[in-house]
PDB file of the backbone (N, CA, C, O) and the ligand in Angstrom, with CONECT records:
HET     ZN  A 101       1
ATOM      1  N   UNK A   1      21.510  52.419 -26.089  1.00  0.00           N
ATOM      2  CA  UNK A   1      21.468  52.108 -24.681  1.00  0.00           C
ATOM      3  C   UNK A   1      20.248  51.250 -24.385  1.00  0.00           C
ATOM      4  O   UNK A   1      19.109  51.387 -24.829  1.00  0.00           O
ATOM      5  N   UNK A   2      20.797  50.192 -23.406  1.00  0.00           N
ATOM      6  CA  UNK A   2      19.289  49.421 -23.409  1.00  0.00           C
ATOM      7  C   UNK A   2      19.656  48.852 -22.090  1.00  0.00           C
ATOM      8  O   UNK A   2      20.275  47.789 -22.030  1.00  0.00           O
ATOM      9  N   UNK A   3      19.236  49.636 -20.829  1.00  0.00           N
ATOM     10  CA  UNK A   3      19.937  49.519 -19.780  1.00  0.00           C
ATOM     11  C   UNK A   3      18.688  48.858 -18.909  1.00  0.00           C
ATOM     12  O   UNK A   3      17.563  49.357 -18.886  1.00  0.00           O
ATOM     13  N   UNK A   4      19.028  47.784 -18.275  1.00  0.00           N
ATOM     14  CA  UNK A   4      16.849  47.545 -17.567  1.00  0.00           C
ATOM     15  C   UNK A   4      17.538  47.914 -15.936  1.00  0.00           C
ATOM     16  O   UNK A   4      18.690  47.755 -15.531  1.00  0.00           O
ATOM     17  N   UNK A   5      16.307  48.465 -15.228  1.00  0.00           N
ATOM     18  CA  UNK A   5      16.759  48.578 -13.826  1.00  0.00           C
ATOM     19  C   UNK A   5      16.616  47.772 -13.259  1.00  0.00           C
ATOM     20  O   UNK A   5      15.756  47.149 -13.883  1.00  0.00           O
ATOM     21  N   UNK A   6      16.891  47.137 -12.262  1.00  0.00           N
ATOM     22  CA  UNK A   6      16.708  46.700 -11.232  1.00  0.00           C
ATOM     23  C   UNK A   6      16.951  46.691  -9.813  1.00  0.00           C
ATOM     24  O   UNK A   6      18.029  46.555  -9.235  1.00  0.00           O
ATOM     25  N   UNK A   7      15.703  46.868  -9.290  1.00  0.00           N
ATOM     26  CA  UNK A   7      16.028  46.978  -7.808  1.00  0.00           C
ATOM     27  C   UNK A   7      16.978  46.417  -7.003  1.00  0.00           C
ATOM     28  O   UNK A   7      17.430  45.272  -7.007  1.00  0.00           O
ATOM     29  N   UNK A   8      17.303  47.645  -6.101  1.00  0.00           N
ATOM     30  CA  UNK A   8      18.115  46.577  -4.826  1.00  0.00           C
ATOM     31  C   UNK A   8      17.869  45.788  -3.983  1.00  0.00           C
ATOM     32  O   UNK A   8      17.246  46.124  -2.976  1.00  0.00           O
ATOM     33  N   UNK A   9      18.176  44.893  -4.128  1.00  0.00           N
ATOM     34  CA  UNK A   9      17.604  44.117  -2.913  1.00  0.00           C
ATOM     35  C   UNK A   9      17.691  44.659  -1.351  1.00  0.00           C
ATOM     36  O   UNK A   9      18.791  44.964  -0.890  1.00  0.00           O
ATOM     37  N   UNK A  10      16.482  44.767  -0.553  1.00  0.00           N
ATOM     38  CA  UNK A  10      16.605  45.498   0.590  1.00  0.00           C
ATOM     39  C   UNK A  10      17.294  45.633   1.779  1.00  0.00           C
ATOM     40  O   UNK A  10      17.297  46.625   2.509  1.00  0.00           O
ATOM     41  N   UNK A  11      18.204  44.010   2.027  1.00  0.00           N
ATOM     42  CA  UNK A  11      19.109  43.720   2.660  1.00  0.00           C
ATOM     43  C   UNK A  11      20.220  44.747   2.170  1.00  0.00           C
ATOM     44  O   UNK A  11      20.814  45.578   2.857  1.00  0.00           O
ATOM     45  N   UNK A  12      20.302  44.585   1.335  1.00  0.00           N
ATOM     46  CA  UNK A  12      21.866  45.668   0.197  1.00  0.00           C
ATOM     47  C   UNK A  12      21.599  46.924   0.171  1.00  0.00           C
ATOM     48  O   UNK A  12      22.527  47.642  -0.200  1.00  0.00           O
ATOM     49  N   UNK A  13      19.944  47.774   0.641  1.00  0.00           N
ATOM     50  CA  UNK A  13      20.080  48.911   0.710  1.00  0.00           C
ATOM     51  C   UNK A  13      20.715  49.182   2.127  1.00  0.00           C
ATOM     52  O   UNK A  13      21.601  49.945   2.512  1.00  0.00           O
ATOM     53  N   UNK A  14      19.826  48.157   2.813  1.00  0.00           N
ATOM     54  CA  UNK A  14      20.200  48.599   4.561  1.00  0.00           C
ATOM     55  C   UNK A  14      21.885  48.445   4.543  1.00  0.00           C
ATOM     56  O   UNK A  14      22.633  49.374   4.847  1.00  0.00           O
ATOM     57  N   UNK A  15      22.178  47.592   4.281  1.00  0.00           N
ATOM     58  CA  UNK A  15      23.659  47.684   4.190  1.00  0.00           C
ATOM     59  C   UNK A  15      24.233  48.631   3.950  1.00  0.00           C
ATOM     60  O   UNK A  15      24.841  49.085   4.919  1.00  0.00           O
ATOM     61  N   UNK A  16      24.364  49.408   2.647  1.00  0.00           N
ATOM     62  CA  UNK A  16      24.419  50.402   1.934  1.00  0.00           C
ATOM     63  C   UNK A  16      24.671  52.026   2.553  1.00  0.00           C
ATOM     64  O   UNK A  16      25.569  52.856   2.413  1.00  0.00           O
ATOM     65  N   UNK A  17      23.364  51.983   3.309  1.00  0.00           N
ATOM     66  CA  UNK A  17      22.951  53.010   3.981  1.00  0.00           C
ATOM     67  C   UNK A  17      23.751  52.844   5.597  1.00  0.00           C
ATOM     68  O   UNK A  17      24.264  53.905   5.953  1.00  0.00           O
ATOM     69  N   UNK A  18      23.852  52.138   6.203  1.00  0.00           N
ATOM     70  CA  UNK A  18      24.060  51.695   7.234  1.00  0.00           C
ATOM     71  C   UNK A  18      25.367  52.572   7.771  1.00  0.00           C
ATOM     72  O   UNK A  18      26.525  52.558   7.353  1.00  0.00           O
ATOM     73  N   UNK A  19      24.763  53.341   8.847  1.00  0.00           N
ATOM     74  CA  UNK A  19      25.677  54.237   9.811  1.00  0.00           C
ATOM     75  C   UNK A  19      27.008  53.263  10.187  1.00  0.00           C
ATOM     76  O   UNK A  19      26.969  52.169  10.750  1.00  0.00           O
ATOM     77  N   UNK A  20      28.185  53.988   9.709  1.00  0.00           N
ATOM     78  CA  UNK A  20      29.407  53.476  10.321  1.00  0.00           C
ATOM     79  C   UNK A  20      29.916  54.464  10.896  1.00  0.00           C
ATOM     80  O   UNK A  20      30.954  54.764  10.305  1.00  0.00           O
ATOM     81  N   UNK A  21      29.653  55.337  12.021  1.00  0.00           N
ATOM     82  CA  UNK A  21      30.475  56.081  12.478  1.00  0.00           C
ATOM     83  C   UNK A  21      29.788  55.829  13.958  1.00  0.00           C
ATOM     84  O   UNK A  21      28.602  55.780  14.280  1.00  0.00           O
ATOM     85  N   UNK A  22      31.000  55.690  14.732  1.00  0.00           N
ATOM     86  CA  UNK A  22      32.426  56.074  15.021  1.00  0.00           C
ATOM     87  C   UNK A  22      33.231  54.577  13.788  1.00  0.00           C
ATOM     88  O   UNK A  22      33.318  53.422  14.205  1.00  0.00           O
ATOM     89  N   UNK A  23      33.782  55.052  12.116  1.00  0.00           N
ATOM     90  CA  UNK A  23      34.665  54.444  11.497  1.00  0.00           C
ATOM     91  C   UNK A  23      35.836  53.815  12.249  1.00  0.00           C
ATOM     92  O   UNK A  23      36.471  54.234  13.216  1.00  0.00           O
ATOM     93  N   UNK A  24      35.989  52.238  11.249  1.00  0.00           N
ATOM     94  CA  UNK A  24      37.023  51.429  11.943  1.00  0.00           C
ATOM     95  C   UNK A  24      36.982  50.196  11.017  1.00  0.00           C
ATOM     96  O   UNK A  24      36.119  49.320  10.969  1.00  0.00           O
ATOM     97  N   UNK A  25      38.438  50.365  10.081  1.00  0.00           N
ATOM     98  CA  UNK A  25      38.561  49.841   9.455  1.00  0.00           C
ATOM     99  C   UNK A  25      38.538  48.033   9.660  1.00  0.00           C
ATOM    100  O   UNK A  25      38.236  47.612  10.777  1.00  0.00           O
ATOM    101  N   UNK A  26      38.849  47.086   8.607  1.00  0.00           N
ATOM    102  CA  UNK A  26      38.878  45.723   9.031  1.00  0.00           C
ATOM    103  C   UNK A  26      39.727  45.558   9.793  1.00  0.00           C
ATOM    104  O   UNK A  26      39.457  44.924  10.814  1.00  0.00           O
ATOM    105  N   UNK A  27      41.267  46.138   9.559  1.00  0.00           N
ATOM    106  CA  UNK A  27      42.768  46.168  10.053  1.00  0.00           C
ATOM    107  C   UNK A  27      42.435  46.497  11.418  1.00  0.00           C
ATOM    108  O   UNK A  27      42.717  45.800  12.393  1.00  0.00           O
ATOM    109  N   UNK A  28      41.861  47.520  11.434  1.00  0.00           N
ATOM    110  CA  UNK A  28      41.859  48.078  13.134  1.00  0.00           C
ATOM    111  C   UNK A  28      41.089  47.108  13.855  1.00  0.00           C
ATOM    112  O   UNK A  28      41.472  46.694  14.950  1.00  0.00           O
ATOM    113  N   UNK A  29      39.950  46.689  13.272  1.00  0.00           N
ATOM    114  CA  UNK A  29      39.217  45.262  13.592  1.00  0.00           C
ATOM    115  C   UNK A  29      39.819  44.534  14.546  1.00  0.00           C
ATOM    116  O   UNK A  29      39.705  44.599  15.770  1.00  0.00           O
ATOM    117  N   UNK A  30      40.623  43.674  13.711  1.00  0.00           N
ATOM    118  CA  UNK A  30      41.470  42.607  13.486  1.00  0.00           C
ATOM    119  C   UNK A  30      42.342  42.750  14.837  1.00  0.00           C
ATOM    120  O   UNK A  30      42.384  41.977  15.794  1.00  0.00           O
ATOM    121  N   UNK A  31      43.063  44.035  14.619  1.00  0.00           N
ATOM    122  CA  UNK A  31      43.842  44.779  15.761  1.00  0.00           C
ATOM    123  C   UNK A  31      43.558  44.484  17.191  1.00  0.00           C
ATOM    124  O   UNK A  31      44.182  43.941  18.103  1.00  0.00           O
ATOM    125  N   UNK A  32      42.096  45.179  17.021  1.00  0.00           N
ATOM    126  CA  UNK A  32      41.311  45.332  18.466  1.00  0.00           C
ATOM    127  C   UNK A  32      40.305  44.213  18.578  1.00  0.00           C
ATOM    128  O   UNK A  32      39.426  44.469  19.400  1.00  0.00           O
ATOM    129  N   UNK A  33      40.174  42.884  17.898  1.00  0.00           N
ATOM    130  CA  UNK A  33      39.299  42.202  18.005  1.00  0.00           C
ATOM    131  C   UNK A  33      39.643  40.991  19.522  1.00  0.00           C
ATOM    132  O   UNK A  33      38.709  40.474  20.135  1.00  0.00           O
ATOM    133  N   UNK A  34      40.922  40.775  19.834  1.00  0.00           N
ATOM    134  CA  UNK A  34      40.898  39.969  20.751  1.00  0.00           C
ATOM    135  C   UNK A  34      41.009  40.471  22.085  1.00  0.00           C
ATOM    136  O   UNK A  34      41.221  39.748  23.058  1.00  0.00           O
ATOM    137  N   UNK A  35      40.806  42.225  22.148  1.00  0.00           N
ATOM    138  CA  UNK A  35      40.458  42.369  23.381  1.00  0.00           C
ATOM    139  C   UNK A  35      39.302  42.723  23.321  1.00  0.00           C
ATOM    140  O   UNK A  35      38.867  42.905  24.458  1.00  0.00           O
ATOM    141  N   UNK A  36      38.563  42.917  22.541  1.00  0.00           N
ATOM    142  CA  UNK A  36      37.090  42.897  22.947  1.00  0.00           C
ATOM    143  C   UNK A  36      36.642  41.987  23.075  1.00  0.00           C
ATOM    144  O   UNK A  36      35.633  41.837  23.763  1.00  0.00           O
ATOM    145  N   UNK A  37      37.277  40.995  22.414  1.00  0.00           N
ATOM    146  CA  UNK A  37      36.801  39.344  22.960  1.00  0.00           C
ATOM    147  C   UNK A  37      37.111  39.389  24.420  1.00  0.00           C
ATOM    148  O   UNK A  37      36.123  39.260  25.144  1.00  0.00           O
ATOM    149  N   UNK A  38      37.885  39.493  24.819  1.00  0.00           N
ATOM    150  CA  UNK A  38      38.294  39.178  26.353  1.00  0.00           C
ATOM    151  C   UNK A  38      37.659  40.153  27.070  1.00  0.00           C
ATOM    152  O   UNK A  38      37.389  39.782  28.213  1.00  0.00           O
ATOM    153  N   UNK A  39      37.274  41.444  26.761  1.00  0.00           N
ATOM    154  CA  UNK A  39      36.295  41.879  27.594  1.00  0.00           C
ATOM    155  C   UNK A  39      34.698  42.048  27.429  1.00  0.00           C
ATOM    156  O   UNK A  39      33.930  42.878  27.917  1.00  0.00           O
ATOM    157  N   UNK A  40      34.442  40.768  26.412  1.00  0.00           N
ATOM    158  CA  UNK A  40      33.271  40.363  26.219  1.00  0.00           C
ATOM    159  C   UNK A  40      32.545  39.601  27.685  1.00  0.00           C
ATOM    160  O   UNK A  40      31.463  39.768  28.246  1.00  0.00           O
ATOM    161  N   UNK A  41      33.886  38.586  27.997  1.00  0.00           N
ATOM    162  CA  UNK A  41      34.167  37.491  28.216  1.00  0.00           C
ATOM    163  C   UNK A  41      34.303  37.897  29.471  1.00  0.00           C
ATOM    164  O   UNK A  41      33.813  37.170  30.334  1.00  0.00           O
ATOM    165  N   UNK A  42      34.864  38.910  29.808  1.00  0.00           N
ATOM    166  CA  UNK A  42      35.108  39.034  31.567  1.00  0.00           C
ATOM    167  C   UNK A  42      33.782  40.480  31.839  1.00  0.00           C
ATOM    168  O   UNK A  42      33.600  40.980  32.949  1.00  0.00           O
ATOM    169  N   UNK A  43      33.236  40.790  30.931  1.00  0.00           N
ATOM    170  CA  UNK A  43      32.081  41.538  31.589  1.00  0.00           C
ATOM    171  C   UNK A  43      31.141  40.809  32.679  1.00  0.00           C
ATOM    172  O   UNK A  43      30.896  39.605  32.747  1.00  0.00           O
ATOM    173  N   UNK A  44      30.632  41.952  33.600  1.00  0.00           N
ATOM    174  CA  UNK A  44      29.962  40.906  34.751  1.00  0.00           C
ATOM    175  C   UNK A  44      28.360  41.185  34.121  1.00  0.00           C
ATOM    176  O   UNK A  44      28.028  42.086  33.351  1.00  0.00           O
ATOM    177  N   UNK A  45      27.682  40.338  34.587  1.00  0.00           N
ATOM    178  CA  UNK A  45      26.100  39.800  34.178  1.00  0.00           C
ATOM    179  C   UNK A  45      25.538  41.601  33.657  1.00  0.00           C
ATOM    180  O   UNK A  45      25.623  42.696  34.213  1.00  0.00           O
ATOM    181  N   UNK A  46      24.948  41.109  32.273  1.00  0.00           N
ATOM    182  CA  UNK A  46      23.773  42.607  32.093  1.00  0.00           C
ATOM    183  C   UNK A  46      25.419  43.985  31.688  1.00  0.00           C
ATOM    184  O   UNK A  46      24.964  45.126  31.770  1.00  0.00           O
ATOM    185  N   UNK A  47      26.481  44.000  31.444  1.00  0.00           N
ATOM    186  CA  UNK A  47      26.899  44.894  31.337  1.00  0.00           C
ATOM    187  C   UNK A  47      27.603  44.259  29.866  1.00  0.00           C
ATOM    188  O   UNK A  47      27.490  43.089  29.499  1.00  0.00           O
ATOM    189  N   UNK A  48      28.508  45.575  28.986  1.00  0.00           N
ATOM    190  CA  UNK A  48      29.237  44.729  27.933  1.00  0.00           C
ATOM    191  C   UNK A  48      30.325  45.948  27.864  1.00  0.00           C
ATOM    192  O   UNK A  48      30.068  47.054  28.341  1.00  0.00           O
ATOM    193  N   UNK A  49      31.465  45.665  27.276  1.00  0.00           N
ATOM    194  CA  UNK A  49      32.225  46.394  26.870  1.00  0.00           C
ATOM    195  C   UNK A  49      31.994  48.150  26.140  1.00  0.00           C
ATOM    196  O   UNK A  49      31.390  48.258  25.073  1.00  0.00           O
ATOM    197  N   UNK A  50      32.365  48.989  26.624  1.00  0.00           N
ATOM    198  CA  UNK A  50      31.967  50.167  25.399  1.00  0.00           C
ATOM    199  C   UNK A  50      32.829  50.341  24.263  1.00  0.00           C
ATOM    200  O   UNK A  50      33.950  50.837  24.372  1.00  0.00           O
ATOM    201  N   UNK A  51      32.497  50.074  23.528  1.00  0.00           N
ATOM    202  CA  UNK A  51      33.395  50.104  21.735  1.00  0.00           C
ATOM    203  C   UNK A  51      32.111  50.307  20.524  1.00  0.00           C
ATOM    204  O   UNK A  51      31.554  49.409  19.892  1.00  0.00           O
ATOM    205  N   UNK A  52      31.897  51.607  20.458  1.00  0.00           N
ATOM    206  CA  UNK A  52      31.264  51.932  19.680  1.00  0.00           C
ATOM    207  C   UNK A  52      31.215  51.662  18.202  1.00  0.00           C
ATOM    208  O   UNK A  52      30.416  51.102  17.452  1.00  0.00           O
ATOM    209  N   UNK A  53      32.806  52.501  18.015  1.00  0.00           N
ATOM    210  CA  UNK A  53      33.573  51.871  16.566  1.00  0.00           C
ATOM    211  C   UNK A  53      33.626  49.946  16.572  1.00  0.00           C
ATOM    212  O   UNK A  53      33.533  49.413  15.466  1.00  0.00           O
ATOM    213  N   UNK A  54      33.718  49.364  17.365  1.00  0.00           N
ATOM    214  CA  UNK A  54      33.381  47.946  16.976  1.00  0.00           C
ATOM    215  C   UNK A  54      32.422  47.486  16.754  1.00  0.00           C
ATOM    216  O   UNK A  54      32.298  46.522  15.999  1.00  0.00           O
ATOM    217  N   UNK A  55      31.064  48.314  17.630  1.00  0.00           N
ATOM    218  CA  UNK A  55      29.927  47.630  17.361  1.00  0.00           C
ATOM    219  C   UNK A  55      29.321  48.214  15.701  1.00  0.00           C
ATOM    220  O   UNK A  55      28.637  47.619  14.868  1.00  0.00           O
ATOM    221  N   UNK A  56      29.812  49.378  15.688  1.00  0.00           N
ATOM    222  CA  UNK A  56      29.331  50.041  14.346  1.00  0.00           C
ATOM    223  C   UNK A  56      30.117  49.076  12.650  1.00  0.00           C
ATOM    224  O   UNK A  56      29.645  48.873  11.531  1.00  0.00           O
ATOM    225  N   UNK A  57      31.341  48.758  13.246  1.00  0.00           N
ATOM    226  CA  UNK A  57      32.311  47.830  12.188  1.00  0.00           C
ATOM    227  C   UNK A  57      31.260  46.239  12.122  1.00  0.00           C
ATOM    228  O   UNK A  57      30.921  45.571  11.145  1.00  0.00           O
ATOM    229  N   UNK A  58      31.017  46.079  13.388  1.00  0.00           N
ATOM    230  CA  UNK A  58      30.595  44.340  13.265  1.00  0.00           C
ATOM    231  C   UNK A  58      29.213  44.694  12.679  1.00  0.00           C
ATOM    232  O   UNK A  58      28.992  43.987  11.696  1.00  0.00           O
ATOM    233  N   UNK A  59      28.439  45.354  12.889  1.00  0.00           N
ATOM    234  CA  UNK A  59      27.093  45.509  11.866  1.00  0.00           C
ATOM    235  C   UNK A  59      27.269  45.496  10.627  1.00  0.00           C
ATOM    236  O   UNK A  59      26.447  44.982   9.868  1.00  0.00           O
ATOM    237  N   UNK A  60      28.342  46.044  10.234  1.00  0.00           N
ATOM    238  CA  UNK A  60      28.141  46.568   9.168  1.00  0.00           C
ATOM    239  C   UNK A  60      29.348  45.524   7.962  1.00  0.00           C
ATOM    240  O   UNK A  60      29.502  45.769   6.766  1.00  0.00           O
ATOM    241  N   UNK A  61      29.949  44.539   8.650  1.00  0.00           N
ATOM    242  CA  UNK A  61      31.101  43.676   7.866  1.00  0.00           C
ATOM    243  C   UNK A  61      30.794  42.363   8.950  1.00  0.00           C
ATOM    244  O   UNK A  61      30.931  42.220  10.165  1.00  0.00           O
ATOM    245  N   UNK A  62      30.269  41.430   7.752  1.00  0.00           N
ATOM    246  CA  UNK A  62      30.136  39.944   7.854  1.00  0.00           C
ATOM    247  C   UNK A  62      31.286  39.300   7.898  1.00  0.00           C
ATOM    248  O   UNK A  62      31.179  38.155   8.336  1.00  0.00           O
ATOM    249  N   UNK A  63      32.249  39.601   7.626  1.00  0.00           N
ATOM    250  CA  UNK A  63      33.361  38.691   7.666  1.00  0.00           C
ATOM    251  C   UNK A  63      34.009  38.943   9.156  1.00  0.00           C
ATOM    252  O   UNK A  63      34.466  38.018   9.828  1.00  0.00           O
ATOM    253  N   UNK A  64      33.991  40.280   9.574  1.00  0.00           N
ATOM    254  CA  UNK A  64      34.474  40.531  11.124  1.00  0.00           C
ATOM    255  C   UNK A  64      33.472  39.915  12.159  1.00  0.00           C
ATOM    256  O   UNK A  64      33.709  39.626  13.332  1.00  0.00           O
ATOM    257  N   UNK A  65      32.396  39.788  11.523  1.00  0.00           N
ATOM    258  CA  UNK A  65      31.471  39.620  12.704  1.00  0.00           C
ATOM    259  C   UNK A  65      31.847  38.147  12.721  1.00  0.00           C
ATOM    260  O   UNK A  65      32.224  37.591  13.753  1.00  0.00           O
ATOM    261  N   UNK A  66      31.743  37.582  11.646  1.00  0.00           N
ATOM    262  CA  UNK A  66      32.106  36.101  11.599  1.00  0.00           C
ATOM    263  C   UNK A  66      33.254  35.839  12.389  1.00  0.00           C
ATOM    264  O   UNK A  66      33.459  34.716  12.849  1.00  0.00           O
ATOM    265  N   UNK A  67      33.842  36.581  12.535  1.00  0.00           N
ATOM    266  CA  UNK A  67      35.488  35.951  12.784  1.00  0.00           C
ATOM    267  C   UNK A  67      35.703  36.600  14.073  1.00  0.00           C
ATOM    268  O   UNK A  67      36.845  36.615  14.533  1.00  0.00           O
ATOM    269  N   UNK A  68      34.736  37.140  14.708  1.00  0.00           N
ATOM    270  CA  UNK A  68      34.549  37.885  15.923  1.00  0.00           C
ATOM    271  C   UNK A  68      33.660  36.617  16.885  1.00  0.00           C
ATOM    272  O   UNK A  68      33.881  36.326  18.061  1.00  0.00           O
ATOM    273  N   UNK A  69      32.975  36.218  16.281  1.00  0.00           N
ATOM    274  CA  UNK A  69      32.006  34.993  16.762  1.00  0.00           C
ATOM    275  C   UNK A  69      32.744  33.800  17.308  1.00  0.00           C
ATOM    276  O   UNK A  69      32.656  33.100  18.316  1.00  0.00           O
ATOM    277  N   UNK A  70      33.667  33.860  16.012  1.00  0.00           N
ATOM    278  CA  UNK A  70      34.166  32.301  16.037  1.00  0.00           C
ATOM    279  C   UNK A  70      35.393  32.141  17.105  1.00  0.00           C
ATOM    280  O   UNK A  70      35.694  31.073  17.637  1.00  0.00           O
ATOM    281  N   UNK A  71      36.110  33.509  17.346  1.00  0.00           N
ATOM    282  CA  UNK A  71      37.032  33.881  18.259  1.00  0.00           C
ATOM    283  C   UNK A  71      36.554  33.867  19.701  1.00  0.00           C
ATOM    284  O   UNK A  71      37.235  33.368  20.598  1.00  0.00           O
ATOM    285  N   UNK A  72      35.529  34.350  19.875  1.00  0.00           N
ATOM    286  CA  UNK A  72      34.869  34.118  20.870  1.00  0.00           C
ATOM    287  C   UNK A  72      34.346  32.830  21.448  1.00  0.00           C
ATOM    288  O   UNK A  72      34.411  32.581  22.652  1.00  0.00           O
ATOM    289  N   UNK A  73      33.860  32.076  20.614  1.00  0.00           N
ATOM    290  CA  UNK A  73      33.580  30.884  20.665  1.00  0.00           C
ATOM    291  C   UNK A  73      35.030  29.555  21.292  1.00  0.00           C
ATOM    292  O   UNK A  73      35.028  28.533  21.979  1.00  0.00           O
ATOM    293  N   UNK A  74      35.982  30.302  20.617  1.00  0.00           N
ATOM    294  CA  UNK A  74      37.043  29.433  20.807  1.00  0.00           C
ATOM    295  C   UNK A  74      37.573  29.706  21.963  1.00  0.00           C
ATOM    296  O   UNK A  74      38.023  28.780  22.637  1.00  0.00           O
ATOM    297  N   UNK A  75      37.643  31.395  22.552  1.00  0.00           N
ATOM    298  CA  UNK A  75      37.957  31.946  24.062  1.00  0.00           C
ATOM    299  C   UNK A  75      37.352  31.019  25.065  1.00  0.00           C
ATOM    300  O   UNK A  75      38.087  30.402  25.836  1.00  0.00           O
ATOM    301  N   UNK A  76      35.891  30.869  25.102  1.00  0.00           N
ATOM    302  CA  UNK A  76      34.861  31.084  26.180  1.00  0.00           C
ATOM    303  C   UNK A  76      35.666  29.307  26.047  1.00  0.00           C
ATOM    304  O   UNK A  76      36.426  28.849  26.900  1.00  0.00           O
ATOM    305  N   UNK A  77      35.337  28.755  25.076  1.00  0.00           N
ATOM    306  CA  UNK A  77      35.353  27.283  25.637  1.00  0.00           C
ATOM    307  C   UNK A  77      37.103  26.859  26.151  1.00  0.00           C
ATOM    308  O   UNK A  77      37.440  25.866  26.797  1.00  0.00           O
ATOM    309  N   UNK A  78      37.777  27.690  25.752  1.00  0.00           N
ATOM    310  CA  UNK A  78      39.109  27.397  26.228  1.00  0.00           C
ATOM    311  C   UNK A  78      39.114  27.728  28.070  1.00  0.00           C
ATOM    312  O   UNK A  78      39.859  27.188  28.887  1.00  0.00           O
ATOM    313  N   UNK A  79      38.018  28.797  28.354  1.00  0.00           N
ATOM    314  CA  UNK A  79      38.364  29.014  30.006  1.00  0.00           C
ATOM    315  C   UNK A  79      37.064  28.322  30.510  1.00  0.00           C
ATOM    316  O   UNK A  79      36.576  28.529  31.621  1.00  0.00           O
ATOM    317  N   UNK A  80      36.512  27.402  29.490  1.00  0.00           N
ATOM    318  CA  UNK A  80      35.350  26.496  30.546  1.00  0.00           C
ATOM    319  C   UNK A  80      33.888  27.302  30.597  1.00  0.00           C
ATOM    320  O   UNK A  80      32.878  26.859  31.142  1.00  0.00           O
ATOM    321  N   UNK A  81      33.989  28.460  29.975  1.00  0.00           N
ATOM    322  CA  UNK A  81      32.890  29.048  29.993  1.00  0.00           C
ATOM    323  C   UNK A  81      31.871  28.850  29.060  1.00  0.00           C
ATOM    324  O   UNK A  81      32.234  28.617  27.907  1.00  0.00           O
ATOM    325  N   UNK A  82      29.947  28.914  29.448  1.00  0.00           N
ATOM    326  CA  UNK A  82      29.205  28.847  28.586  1.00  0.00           C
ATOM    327  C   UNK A  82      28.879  29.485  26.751  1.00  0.00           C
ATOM    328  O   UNK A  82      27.985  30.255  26.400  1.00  0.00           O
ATOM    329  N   UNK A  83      29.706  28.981  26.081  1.00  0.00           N
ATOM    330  CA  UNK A  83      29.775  30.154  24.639  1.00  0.00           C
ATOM    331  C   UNK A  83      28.587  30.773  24.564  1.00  0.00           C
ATOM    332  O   UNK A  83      28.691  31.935  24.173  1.00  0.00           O
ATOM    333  N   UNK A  84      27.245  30.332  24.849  1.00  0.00           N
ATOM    334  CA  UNK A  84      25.974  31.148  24.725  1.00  0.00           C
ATOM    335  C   UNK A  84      25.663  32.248  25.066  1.00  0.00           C
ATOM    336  O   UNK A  84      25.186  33.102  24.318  1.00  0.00           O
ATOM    337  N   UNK A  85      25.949  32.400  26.525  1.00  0.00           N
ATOM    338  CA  UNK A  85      26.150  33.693  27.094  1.00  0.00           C
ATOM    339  C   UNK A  85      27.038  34.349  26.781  1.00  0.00           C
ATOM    340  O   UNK A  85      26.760  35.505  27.102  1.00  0.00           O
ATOM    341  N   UNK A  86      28.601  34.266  26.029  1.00  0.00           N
ATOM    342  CA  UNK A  86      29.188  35.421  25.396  1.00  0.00           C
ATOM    343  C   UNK A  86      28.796  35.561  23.992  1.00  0.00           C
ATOM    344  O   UNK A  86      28.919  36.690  23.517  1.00  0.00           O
ATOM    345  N   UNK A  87      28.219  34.366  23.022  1.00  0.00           N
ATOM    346  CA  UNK A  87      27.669  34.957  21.831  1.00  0.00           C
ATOM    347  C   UNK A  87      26.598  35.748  22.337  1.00  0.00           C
ATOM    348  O   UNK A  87      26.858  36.921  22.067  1.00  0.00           O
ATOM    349  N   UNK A  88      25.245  35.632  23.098  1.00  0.00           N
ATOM    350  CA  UNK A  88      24.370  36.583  23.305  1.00  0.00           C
ATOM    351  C   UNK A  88      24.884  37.763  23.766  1.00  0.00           C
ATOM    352  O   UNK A  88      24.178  38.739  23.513  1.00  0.00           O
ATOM    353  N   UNK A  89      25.529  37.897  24.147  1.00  0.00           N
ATOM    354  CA  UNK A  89      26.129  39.184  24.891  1.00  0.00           C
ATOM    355  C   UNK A  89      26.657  40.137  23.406  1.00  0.00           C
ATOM    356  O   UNK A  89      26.436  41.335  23.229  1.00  0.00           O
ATOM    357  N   UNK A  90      27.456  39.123  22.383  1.00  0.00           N
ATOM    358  CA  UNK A  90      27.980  40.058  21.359  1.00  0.00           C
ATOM    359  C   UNK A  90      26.635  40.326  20.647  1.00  0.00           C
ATOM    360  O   UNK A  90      26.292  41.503  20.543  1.00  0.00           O
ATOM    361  N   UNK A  91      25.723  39.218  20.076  1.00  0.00           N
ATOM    362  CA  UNK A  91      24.468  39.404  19.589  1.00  0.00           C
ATOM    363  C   UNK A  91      23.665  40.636  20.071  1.00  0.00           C
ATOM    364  O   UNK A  91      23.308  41.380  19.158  1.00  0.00           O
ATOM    365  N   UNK A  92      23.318  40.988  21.294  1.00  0.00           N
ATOM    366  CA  UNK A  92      22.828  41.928  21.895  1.00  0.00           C
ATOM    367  C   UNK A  92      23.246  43.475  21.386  1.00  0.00           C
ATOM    368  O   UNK A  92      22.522  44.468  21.315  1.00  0.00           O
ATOM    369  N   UNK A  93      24.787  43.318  21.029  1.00  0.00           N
ATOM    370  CA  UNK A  93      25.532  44.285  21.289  1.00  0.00           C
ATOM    371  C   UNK A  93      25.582  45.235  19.590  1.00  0.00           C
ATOM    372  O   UNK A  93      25.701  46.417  19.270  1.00  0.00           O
ATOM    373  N   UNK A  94      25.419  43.949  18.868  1.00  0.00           N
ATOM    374  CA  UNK A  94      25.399  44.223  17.337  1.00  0.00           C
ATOM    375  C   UNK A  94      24.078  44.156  16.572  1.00  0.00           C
ATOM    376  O   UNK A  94      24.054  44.372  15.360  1.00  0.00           O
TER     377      UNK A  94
HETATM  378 ZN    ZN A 101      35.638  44.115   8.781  1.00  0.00          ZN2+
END
């Protein structure tokens, strides 16, 4: 046996470790991702949607968050709205 250790990189522990509960798979994600977009999007100033299990899923999976961003991005500018203020709003939230 000639096994060498190496550390984790600390990004990959936090990951690792990283509280997912209230659990929610990618599927359910995916599922529930375009109405939390839309009630990203129609929250009024200083308030945001409550979705615990989403905010706990988008921390914790780069590819949802990505594709949560980019959905959003494509909402806000389809109804004329500033994308900044609904990415900060999800940013805030995650
Ligand atoms: Zn995911």
């Amino acid at each position: 046996m000639n096994r060498r250790y190496r550390p984790l990189a600390p990004g990959l522990v936090a990951r690792l470790t990283l509280d997912t509960d209230p659990w929610l798979s990618c599927d359910d994600c995916f599922r529930l991702v375009d109405q939390y977009v839309e009630e990203l999007l129609e929250a009024p100033a200083g308030a945001a949607p409550d979705a615990p299990a989403m905010l706990a899923h988008l921390r914790g999976c780069p590819a949802c968050a990505d594709e949560t961003t980019t959905l959003l991005l494509l909402a806000a500018e389809d109804r004329g709205l500033d994308p900044g203020v609904a990415v900060a709003r999800l940013r805030e939230r995650s």
